[in-house]
C-alpha positions as CSV (number, residue, x, y, z in Angstrom):
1,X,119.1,127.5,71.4
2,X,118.0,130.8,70.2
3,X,118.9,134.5,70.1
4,X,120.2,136.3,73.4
5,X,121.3,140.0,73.9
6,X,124.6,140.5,75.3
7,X,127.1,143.4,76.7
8,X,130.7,143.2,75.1
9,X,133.8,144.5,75.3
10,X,134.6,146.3,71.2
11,X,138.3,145.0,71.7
12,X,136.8,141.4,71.9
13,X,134.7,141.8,68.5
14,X,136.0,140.9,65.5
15,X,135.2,141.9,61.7
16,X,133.5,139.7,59.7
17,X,134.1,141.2,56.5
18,X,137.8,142.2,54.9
19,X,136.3,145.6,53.5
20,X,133.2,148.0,53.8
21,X,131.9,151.5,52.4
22,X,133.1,154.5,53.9
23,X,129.2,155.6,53.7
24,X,126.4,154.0,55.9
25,X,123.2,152.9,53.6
26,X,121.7,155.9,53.9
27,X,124.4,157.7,52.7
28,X,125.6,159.2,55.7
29,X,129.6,159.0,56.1
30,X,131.0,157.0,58.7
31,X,132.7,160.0,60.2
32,X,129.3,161.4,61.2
33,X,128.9,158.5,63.3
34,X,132.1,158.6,64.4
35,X,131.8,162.3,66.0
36,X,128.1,161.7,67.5
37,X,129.9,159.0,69.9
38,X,132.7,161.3,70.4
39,X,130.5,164.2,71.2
40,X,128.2,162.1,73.4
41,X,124.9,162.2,71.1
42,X,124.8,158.8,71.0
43,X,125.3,156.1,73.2
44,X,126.1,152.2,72.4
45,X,124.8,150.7,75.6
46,X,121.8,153.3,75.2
47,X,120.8,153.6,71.6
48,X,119.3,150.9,69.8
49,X,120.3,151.3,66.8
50,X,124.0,150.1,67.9
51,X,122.6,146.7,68.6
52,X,125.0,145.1,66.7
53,X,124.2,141.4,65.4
54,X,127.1,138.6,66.0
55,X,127.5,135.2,66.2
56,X,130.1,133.4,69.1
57,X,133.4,133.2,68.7
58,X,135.2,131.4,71.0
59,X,135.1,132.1,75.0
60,X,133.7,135.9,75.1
61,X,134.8,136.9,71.2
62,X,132.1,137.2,68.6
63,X,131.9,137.3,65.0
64,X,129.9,140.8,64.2
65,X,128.1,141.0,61.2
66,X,127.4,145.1,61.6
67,X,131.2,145.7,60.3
68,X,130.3,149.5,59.5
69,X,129.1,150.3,62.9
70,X,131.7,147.9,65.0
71,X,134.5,150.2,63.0
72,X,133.0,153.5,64.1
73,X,132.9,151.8,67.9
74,X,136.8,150.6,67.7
75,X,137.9,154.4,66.1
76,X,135.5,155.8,69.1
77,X,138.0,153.2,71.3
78,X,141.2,154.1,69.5
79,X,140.7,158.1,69.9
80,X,139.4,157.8,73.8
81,X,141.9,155.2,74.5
82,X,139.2,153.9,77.2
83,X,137.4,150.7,76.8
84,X,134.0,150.8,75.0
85,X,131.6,148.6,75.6
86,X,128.5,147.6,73.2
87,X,125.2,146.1,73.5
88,X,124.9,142.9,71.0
89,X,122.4,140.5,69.5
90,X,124.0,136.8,69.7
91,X,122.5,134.8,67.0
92,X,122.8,131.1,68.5
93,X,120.9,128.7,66.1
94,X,122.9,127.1,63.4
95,X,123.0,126.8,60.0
96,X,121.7,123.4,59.9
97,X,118.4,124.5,61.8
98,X,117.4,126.3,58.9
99,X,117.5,130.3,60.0
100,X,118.0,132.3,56.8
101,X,119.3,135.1,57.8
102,X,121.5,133.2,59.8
103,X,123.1,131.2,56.7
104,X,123.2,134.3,54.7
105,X,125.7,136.7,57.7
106,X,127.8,133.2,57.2
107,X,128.1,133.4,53.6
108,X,129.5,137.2,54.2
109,X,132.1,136.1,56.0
110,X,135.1,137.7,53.7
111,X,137.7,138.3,56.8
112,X,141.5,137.6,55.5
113,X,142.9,138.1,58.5
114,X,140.8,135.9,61.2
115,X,139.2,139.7,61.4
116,X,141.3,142.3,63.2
117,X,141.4,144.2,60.6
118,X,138.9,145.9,57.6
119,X,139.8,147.9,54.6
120,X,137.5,151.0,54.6
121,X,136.2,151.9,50.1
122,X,135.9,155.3,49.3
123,X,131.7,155.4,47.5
124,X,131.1,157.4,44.2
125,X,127.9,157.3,42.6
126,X,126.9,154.2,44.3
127,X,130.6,152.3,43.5
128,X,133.6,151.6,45.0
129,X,136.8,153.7,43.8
């Protein structure tokens, strides 16, 4: 039991959430993000900052709790039409062991639709429109 990094496949990741902002915390737009991985700036098997954290599915699917940065990685997919891959960090230990921060990613579990899709918020003045 216990954490373990992983390489994965973005079309095998799956939202955890049903929306997000179209802005990052720091108020950068997801679009910015979006065009560093087109234009090669950035790298998700390179940069750390990609690490994104999940929690297993089933078989080689994951539950990822970064939903922001996993839709930036599937548009980078969708516009390349090449497979992307993705460095992750697989949290293993259960609720029931008592990891915080692992029971709170499970209480943001919002996904409608067993998460293939995520509805994308437009931000103004620190609120959804």
């Amino acid at each position: 039991i216990g954490d373990r990094h992983v390489a994965a496949r973005v079309s095998r990741l799956y939202f955890s959430q049903d929306h997000i902002s179209d802005k990052f915390g720091d108020g950068r737009p997801l679009h910015a993000l979006i065009e560093d991985l087109l234009d090669e700036v950035v790298n998700p098997m390179t940069d750390d900052f990609l690490i994104l954290e999940a929690a297993e599915r089933e078989g080689d699917t994951f539950w990822v709790f970064d939903n922001r940065r996993l839709h930036c990685l599937k548009e980078l997919q969708r516009l390349t039409n090449r497979e992307v891959f993705v460095r992750l960090l697989v949290r293993n230990v259960p609720p029931e062991f008592g990891d915080r921060s692992f029971r709170n990613m499970c209480r943001k579990m919002s996904t409608r639709d067993d998460g293939r899709t995520i509805a994308i918020r437009t931000c103004k003045r620190g609120r959804f429109a």
